[in-house]
DRENSE-760382 format. One record per residue: x, y, z of N, C-alpha, C in turn; residue in one letter. Coordinates in steps of 0.05 Angstrom, whole numbers, padded with zeros to 5 digits, always signed. Atoms other than C-alpha are relative to their C-alpha. Layout:
<rs>
XYZXYZXYZa;...
</rs>
This chain:
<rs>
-00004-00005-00029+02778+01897+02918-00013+00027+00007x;+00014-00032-00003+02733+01957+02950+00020+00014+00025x;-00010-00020-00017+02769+02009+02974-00004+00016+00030x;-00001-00017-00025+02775+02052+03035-00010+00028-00008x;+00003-00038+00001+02745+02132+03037+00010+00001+00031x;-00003-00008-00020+02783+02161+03092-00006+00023+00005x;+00009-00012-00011+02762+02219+03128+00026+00013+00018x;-00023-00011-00017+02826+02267+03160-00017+00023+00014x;+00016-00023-00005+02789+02311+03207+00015+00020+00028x;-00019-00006-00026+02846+02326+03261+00026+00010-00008x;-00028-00013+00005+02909+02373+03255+00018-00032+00003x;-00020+00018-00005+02961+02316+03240+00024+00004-00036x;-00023+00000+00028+03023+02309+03187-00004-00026-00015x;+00005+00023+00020+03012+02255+03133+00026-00004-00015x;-00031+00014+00014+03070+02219+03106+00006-00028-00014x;+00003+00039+00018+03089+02150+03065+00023-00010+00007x;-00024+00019-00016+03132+02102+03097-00010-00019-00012x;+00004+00026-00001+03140+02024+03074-00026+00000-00018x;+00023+00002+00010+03084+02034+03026-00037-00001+00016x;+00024-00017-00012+03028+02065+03082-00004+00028+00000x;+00011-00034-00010+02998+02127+03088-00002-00004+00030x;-00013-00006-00026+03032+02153+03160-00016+00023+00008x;+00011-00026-00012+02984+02197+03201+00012-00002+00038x;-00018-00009-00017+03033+02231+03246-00011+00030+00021x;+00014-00021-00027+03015+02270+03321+00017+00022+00003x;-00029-00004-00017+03094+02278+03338+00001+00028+00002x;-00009-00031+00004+03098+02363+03318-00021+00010+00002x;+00024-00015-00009+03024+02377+03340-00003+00002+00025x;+00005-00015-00017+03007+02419+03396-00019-00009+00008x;+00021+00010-00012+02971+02380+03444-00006-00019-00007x;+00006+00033+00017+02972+02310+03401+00021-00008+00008x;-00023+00011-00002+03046+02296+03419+00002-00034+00007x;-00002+00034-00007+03033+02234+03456-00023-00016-00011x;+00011+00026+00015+02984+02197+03402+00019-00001-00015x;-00025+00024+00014+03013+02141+03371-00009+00011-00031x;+00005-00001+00035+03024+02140+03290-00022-00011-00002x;+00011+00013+00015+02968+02112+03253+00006-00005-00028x;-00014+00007+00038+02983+02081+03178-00027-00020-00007x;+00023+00020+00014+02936+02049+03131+00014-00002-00029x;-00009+00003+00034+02962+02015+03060-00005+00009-00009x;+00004-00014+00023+02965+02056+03012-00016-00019-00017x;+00022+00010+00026+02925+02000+02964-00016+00002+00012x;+00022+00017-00013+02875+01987+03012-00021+00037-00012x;+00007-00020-00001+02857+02067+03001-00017+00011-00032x;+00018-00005+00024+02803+02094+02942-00001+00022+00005x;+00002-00030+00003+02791+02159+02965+00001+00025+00028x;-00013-00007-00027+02823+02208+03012-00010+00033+00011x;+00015-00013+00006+02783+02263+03040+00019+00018+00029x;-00021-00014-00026+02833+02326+03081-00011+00020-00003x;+00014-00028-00008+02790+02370+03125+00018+00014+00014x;-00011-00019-00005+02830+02406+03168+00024+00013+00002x;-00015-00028+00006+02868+02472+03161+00025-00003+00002x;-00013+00002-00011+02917+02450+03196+00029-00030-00005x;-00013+00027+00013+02937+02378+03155+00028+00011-00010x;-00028-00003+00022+03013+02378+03124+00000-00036-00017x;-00014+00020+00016+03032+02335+03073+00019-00002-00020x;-00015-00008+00011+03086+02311+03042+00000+00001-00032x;+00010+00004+00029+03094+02315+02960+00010-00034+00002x;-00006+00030+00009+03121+02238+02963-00023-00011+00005x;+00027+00013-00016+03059+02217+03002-00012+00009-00026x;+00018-00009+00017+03019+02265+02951+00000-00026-00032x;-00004+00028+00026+03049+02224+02887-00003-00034+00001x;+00009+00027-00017+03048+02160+02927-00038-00005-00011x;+00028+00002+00010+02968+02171+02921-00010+00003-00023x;+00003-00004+00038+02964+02192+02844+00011-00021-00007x;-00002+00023+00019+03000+02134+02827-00011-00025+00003x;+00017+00017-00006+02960+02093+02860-00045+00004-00006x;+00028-00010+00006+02900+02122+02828-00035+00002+00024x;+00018-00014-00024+02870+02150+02895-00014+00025-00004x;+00003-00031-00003+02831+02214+02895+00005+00006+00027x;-00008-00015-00017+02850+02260+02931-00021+00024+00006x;+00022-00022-00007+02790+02315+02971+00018+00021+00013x;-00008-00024-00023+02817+02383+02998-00029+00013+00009x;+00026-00018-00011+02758+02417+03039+00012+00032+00009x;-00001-00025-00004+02751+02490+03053-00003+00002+00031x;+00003+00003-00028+02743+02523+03120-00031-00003+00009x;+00020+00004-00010+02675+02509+03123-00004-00041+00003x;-00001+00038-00004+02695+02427+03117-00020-00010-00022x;+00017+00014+00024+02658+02421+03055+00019-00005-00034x;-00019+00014+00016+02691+02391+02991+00014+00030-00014x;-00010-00028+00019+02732+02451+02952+00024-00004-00025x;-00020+00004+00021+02784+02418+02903+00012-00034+00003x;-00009+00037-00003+02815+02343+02885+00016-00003-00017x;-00018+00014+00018+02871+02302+02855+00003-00017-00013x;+00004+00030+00011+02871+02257+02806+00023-00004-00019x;-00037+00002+00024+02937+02227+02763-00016+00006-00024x;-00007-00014+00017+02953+02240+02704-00004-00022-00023x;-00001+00031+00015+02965+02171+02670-00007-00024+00016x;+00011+00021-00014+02927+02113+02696-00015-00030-00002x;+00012+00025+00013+02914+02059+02649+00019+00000-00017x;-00029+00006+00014+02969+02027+02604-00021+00005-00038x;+00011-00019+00035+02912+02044+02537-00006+00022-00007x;+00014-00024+00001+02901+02113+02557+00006+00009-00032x;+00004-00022+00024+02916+02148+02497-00020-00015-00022x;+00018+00021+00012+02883+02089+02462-00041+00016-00003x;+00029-00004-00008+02818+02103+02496-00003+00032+00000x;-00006-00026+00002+02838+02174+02497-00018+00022-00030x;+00000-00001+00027+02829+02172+02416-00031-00003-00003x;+00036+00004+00009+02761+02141+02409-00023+00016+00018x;+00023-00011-00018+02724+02185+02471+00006+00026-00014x;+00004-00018+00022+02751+02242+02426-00018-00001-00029x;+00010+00020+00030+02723+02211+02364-00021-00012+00002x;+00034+00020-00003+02654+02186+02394-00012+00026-00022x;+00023-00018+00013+02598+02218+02352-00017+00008+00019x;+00032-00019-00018+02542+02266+02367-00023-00016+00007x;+00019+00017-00001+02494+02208+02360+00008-00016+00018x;-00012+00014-00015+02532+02159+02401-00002+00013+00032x;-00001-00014-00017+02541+02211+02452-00026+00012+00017x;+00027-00003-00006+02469+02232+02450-00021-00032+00012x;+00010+00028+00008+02450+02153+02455+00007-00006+00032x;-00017+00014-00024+02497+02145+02523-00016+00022+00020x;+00009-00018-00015+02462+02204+02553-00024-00004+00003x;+00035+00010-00003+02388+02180+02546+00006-00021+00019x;+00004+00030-00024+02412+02112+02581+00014+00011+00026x;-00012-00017-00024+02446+02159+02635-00026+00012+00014x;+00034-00005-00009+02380+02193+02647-00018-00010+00005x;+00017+00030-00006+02335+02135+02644+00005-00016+00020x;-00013+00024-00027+02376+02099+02692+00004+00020+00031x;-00003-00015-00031+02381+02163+02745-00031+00004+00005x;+00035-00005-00011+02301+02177+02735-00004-00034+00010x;+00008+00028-00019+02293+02096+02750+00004+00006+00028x;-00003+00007-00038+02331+02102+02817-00016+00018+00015x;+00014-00024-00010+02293+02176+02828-00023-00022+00012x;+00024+00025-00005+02232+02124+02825-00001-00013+00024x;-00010+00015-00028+02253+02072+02873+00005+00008+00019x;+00002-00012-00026+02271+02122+02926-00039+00009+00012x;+00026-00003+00002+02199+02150+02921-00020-00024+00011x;+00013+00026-00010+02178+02077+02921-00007-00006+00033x;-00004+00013-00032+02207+02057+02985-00013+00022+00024x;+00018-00020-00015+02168+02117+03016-00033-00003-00001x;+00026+00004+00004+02105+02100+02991-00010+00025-00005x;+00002-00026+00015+02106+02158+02946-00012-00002-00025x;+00017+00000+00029+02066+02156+02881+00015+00001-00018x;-00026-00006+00019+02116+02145+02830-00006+00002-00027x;+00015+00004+00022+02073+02136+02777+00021+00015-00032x;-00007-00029+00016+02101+02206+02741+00025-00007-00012x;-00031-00001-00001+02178+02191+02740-00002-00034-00013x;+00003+00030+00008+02159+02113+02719-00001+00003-00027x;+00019-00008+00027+02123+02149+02655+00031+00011-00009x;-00010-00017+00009+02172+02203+02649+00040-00017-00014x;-00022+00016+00011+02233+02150+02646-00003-00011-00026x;-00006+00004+00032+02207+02116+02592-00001+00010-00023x;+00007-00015+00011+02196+02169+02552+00023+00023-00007x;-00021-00016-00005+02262+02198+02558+00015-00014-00035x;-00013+00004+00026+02295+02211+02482+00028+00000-00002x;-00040-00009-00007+02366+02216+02461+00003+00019-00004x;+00002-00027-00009+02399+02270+02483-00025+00018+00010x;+00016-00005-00017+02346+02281+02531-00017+00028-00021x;+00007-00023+00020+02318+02329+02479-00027+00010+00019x;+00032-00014-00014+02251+02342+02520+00001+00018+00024x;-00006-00002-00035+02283+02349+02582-00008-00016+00021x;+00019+00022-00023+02254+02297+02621+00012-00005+00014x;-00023+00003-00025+02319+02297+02665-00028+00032+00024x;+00012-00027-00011+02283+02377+02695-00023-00012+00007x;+00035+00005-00018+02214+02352+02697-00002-00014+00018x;+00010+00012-00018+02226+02295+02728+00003+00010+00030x;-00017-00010-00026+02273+02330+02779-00024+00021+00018x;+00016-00021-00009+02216+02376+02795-00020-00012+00013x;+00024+00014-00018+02158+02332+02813+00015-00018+00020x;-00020+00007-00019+02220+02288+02849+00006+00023+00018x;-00004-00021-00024+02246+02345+02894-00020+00007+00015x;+00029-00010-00023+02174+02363+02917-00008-00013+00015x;+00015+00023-00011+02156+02300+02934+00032-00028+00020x;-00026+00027-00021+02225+02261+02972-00001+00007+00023x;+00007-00008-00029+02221+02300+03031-00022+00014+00012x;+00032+00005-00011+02163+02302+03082-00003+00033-00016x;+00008-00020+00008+02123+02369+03066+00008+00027+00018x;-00011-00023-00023+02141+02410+03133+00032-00002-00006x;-00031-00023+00006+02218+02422+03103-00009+00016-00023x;-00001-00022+00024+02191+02462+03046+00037-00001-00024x;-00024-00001+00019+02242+02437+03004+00005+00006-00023x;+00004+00000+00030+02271+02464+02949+00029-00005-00007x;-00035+00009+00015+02340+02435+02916+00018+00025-00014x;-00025-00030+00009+02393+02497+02908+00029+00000+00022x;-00027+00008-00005+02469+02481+02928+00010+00018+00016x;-00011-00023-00029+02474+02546+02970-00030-00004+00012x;+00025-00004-00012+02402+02533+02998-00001-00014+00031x;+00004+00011-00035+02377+02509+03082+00005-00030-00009x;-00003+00032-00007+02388+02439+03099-00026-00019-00006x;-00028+00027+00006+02388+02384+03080+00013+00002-00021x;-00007-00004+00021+02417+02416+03022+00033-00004-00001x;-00029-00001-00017+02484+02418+03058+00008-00026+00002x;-00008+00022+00005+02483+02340+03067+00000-00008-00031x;-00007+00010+00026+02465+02328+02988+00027+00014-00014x;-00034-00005+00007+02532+02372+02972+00019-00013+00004x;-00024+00012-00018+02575+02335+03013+00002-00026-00009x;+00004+00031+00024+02549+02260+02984+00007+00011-00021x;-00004-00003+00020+02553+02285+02924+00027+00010-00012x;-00031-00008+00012+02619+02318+02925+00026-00035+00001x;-00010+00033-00006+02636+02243+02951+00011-00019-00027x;+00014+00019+00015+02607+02203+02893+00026+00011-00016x;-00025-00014+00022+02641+02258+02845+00027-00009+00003x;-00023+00001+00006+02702+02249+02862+00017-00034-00006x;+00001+00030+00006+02697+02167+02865-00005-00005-00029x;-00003-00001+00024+02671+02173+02794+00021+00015-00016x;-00022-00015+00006+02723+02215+02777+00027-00009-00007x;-00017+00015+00001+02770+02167+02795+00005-00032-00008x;+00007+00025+00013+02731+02102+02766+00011+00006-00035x;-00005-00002+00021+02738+02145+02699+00032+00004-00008x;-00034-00001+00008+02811+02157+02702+00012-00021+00000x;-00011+00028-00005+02826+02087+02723-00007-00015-00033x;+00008+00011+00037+02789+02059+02653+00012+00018-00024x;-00024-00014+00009+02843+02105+02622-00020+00032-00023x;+00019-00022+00020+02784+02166+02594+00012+00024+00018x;-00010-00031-00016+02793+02234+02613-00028+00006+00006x;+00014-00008-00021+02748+02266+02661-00008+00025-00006x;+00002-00027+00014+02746+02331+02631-00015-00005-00030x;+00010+00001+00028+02712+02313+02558-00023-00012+00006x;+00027+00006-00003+02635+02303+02578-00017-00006-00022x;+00019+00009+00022+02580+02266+02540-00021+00024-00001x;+00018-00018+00008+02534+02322+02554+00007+00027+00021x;-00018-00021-00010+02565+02371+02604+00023+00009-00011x;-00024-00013+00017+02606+02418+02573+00001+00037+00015x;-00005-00016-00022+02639+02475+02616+00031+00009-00003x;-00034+00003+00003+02709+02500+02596+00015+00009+00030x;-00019+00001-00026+02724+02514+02670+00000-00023+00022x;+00014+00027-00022+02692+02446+02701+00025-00015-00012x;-00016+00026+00011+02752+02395+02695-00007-00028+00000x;+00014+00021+00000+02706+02345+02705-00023-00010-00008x;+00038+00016+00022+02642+02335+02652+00001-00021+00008x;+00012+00036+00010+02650+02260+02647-00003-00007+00028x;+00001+00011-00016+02652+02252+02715-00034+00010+00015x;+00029-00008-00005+02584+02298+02724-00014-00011-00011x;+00023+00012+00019+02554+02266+02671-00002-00035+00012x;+00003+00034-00016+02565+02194+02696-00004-00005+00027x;+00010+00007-00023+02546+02200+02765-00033+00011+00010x;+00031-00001+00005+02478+02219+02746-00017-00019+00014x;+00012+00013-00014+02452+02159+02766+00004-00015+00026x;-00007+00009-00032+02483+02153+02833-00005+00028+00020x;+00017-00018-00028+02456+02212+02862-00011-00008+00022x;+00018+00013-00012+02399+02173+02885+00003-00014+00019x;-00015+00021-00013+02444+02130+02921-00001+00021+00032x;+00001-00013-00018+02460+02195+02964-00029+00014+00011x;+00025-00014-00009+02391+02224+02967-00016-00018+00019x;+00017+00021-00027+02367+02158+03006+00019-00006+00015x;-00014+00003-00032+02417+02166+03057-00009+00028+00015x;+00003-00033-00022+02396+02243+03074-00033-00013-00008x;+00022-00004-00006+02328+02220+03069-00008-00015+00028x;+00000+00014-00025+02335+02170+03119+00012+00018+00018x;-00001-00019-00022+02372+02212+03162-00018+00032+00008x;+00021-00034-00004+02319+02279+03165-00020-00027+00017x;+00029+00023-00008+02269+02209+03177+00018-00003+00036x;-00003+00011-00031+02308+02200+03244+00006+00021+00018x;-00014-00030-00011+02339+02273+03259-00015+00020-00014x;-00007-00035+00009+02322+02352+03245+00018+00011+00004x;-00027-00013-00008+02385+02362+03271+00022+00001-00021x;-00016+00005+00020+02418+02370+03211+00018+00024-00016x;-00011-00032+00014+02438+02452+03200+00032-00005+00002x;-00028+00003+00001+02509+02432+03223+00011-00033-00011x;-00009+00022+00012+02552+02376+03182+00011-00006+00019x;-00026+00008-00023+02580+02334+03242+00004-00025-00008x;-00012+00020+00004+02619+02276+03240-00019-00022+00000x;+00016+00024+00004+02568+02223+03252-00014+00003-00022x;+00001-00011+00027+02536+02256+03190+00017-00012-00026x;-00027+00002+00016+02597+02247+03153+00007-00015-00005x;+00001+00016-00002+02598+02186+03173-00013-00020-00026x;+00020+00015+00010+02535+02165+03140+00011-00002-00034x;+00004-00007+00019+02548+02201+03081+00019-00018-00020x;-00023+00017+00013+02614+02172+03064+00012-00019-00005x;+00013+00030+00011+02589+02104+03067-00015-00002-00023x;+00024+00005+00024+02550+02115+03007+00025-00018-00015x;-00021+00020+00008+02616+02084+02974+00003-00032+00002x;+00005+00034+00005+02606+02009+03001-00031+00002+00006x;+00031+00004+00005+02528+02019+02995+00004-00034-00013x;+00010+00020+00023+02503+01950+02959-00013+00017-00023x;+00022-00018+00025+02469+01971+02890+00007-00032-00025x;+00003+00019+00026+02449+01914+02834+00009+00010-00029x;-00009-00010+00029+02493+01923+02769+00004-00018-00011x;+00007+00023+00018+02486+01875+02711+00005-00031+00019x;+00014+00034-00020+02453+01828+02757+00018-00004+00017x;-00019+00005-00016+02511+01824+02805-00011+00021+00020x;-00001-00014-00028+02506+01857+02883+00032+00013+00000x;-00035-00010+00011+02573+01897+02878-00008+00032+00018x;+00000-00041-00023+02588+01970+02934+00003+00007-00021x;+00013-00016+00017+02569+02022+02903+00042+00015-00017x;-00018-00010+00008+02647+02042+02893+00018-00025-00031x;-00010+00016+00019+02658+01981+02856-00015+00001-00027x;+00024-00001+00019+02599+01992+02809+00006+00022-00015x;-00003-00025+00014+02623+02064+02791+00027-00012-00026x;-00028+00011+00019+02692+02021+02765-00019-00016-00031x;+00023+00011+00023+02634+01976+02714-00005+00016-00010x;+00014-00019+00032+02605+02042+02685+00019+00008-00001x;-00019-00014+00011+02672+02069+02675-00003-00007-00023x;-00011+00021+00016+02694+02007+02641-00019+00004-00026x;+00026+00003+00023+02619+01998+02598+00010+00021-00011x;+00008-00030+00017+02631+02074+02581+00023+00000-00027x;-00027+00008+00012+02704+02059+02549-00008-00011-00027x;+00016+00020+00012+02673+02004+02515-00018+00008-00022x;+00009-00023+00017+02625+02046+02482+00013+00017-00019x;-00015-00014+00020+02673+02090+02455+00010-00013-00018x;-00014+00017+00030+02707+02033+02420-00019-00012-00013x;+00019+00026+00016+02648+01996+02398-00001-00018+00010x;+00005+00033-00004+02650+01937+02434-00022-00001+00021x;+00026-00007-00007+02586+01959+02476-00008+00018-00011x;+00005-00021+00012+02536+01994+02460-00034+00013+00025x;+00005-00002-00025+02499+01995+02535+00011+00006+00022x;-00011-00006-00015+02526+02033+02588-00014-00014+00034x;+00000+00014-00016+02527+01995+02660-00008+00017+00030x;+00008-00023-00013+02486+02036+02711-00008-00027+00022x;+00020+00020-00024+02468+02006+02787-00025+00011+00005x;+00022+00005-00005+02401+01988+02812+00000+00014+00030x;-00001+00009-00030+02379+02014+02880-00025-00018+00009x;+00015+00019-00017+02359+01962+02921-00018-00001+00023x;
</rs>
């Protein structure tokens, strides 16, 4: 079933009644007379609370952890700043817990080349659909070793960044840098937290990375596995610069776009499957891996 990303962008109180998430006006100043809104709690995948002004309660809060929802808090600038994810969320966790401890260096090095290979492909394909020369990133994929030992993730990222957007933005990819740098944070803090929550659902921990390693990042495995869904977000801000320059401020129709990247289409072992359902397949493949019973991790295609 594909989930819901909701979007809270209005002072209101959040609450859980009857098994919905209750977005309540009644004690806001100047909202008094809108009606409740509620949305099922299952129907919900990932819950994104921008403003300052949100309450919620802790039943609602647990309500969404046990329903293996993430949870987004944003800062005051409305950009992603912290998230929730349960605790226990699969009936084999410790199971699977055991063997993602217990993968090898080789194994680990092995899952990270097909992680790479599969984010330089989609780098490719965006390029493509521009009628961009892709030639370089075509080469540089297959050529990619385990444990990226060459680096061919950097190089490619370098002749990619120069070449995705037209030549008059002078673009250069840096997380505090001008726009449209501001929309790839915002997708991407998206994706993250969707993978985040594909990996906790297939009962791994989120914190123990195949090649990110960060003792203050609680989330390696989820950086390392959404490698190849960047791409997903980079051809939605490229399309939008292609229709707008208006892009220094994040506004809601923006936000919009972005946070559709979740039911995108994207081709994963040969199936059409949103892109939120696809992140749940490479959890699963990744799991799988750890025990042995794959030994190919399950990356989508963009289309």
């Amino acid at each position: 079933m594909l989930k819901r990303t909701l979007c809270i962008e209005n002072p209101c109180h959040l609450k859980f009644n009857l098994e919905q998430l209750v977005i309540s006006y009644a004690h806001i100043k100047g909202l008094e007379d809108r009606q409740d809104k509620t949305v099922p709690i299952e129907d919900i995948g990932v819950l994104v609370i921008e403003h300052p002004q949100i309450t919620i309660t802790h039943f609602l809060l647990d309500k969404l952890v046990a329903n293996n929802i993430a949870v987004i808090t944003c800062n005051a600038n409305h950009h992603p700043s912290g998230m929730l994810l349960p605790l226990e969320s699969h009936t084999l966790q410790s199971e699977r817990f055991k063997a993602q401890i217990n993968a090898s260096e080789p194994l680990k090095k092995q899952l990270w080349q097909q992680t790479i290979k599969a984010k330089i492909k989609n780098q490719a394909a965006i390029l493509q659909k521009w009628q961009v020369p892709a030639g370089y990133l075509n080469t540089a994929q297959q050529q990619v070793k385990s444990g990226d030992t060459d680096n061919a993730e950097a190089k490619a990222a370098a002749y990619y960044w120069s070449h995705l957007f037209p030549a008059s933005w002078q673009f250069f990819r840096n997380r505090e840098g001008p726009p449209p740098n501001n929309l790839l944070n915002y997708g991407y803090a998206i994706i993250r937290a969707a993978m985040a929550r594909a990996i906790a659902g297939a009962g791994l921990l989120p914190t123990l990375g195949i090649f990110h390693r960060n003792r203050y990042n609680a989330y390696c495995l989820a950086d390392d596995m959404m490698e190849p869904y960047r791409p997903f977000v980079d051809a939605i801000v490229r399309q939008i610069i292609h229709e707008t320059s208006l892009v220094t401020t994040l506004t809601q129709p923006l936000k919009i776009q972005l946070l559709n990247v979740l039911t995108q289409d994207a081709i994963i072992d040969n199936q059409t499957s949103p892109l939120m359902i696809a992140m749940q397949k490479t959890a699963f493949s990744l799991s799988k891996c750890y025990t042995g019973e794959l030994r190919k991790l399950s990356f989508p295609e963009l289309q």
